[in-house]
C-alpha positions as CSV (number, residue, x, y, z in Angstrom):
1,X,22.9,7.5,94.0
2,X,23.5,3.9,94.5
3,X,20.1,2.9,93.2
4,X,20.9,4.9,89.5
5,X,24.2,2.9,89.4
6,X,22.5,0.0,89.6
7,X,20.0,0.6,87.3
8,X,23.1,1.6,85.1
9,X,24.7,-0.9,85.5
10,X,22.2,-3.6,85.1
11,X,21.0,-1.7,81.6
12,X,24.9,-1.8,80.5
13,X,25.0,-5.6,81.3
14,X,21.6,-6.4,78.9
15,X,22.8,-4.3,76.4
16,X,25.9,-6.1,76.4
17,X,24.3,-9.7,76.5
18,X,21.6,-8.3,73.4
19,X,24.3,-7.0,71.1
20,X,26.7,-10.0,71.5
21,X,24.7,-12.5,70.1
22,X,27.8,-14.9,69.0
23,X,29.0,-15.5,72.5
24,X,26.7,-17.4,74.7
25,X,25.5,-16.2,78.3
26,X,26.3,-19.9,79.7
27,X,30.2,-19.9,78.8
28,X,31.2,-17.6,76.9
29,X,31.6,-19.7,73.9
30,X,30.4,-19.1,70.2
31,X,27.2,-20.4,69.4
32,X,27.1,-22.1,66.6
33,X,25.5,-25.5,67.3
34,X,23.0,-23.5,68.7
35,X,19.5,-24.8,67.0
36,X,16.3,-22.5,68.0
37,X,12.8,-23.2,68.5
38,X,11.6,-21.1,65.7
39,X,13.3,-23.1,63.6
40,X,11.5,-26.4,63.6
41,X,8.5,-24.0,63.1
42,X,9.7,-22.5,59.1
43,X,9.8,-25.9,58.0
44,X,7.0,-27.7,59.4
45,X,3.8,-28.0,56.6
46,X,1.0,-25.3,57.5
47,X,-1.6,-27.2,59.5
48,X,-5.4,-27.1,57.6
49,X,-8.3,-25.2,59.3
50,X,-11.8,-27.3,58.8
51,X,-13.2,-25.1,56.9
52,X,-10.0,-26.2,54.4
53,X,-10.0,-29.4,55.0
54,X,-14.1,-29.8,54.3
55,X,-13.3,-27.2,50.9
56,X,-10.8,-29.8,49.6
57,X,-13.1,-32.7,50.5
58,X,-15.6,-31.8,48.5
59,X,-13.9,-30.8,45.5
60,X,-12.0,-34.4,45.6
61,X,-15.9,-36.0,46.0
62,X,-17.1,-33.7,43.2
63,X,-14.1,-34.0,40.6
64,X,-15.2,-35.8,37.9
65,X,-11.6,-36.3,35.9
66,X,-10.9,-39.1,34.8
67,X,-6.9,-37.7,35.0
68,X,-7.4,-37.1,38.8
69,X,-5.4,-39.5,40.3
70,X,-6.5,-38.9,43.7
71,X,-9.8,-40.2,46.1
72,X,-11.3,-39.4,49.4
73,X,-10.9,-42.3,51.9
74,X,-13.4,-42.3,54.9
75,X,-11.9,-44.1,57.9
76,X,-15.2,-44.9,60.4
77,X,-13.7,-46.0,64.1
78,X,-16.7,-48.2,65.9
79,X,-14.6,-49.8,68.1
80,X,-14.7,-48.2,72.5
81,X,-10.6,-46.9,71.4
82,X,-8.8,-44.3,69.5
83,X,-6.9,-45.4,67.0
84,X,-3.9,-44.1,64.9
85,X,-4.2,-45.6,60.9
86,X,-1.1,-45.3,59.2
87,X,-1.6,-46.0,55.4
88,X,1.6,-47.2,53.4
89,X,2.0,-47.2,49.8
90,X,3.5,-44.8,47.2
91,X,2.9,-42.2,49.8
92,X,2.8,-42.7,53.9
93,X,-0.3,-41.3,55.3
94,X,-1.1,-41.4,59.1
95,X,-4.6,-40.5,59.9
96,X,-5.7,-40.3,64.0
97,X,-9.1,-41.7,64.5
98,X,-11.1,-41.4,67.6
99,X,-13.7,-43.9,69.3
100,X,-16.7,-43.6,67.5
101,X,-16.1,-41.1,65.5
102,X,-15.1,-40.8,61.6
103,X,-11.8,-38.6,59.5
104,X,-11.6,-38.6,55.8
105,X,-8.4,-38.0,54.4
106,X,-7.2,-37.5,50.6
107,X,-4.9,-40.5,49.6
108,X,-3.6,-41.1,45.8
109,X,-5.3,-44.1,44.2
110,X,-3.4,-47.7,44.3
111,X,-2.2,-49.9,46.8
112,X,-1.6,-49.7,50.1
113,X,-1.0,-51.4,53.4
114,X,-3.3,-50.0,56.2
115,X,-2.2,-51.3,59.8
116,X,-3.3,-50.1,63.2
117,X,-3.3,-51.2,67.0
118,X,-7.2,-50.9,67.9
119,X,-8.0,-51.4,71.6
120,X,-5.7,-54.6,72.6
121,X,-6.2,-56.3,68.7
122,X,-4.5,-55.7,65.7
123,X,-5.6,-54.7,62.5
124,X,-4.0,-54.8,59.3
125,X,-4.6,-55.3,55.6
126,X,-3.8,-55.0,52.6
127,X,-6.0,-53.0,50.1
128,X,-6.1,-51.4,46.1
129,X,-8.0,-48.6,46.0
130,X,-9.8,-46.9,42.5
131,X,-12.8,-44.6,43.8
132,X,-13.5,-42.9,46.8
133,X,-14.2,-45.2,49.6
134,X,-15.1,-46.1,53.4
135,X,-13.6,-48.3,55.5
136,X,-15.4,-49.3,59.0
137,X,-13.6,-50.4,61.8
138,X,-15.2,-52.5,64.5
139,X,-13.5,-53.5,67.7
140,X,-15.8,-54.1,70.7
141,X,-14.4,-54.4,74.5
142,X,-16.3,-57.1,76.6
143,X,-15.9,-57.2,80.2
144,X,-17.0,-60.2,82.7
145,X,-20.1,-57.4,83.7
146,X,-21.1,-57.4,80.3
147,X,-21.2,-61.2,80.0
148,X,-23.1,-61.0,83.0
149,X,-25.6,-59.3,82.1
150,X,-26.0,-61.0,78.9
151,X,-26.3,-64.3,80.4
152,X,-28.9,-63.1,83.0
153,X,-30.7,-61.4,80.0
154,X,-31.0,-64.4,77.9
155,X,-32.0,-66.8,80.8
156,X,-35.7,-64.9,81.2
C-alpha cells in the first residue's frame, strides 16, 4: 500500500511540474527571462556538408559571368601551426586553416584585409582581389636541434 502511494504521489508531483510550465521548479517564480538551448539553435546558419561545399566550389570555378561578382579563394597553410584567417572587407569572412593543409572559401570580389597569428609571427596584408586566387602561407619553426643538425650537415 505504501509503495502505490508513492508511486502516486511521485506521478501527481511530475504532472504537476510538466503542466505548470510558467512557474519555475527552483523558486517558484515566472520564467520569463528564461532563454533555452534550442534557441540559439533556430537561428544559427545551417552548417555545409562537403559534398555542398565541393558542389558550390565548382560551380564558383566554372561560372563564366561576367555579372558574377563572386570568386573562390584558396588559402594553402605551409607553416608547422593552425591558423585562423579572418578576411575583412565588404563582408567578414573567418576561414580555419590547419598545418599543412589547404580550405577554399567563396569571398565577393574587392578589397580586403587578411590578418592571422601563424605560429608565434604575425601575418597581415592588405589585398584586391578580381579572379579566383591562392594564397600560400609559409611559416617554418626552427629549433636549436634543427640548427644543429644543419651545421653538422654542412660541415662534411
Amino acid at each position: 500500500m505504501n509503495k502505490s502511494f508513492f508511486v502516486l504521489a511521485v506521478a501527481c508531483f511530475l504532472s504537476s511540474c510538466a503542466t505548470n510550465s510558467s512557474l519555475s521548479p527552483i523558486n517558484g517564480k515566472a520564467n520569463k527571462n528564461v532563454v533555452l538551448d534550442t534557441d540559439y539553435l533556430k537561428s544559427m546558419p545551417r552548417k555545409l556538408t562537403i559534398e555542398d561545399k565541393a558542389v558550390n566550389l565548382l560551380n564558383q570555378l566554372f561560372n563564366t559571368d561576367d555579372a558574377n561578382n563572386r570568386m573562390v579563394l584558396v588559402i594553402s597553410n605551409d607553416s608547422d601551426c593552425d591558423f585562423t584567417m579572418d578576411i575583412l572587407g565588404n563582408s567578414h569572412y573567418t576561414l580555419p586553416v590547419a598545418a599543412r593543409k589547404s580550405e577554399s572559401i567563396i569571398v565577393e570580389r574587392g578589397g580586403y584585409e587578411m590578418k592571422s597569428q601563424v605560429c608565434q609571427g604575425q601575418y597581415k596584408v592588405y589585398k584586391t582581389f578580381s579572379e579566383n586566387t591562392q594564397l600560400s602561407i609559409k611559416y617554418s619553426v626552427v629549433t636549436t636541434q634543427d640548427i644543429a643538425s644543419t651545421s653538422v650537415a654542412t660541415n662534411q
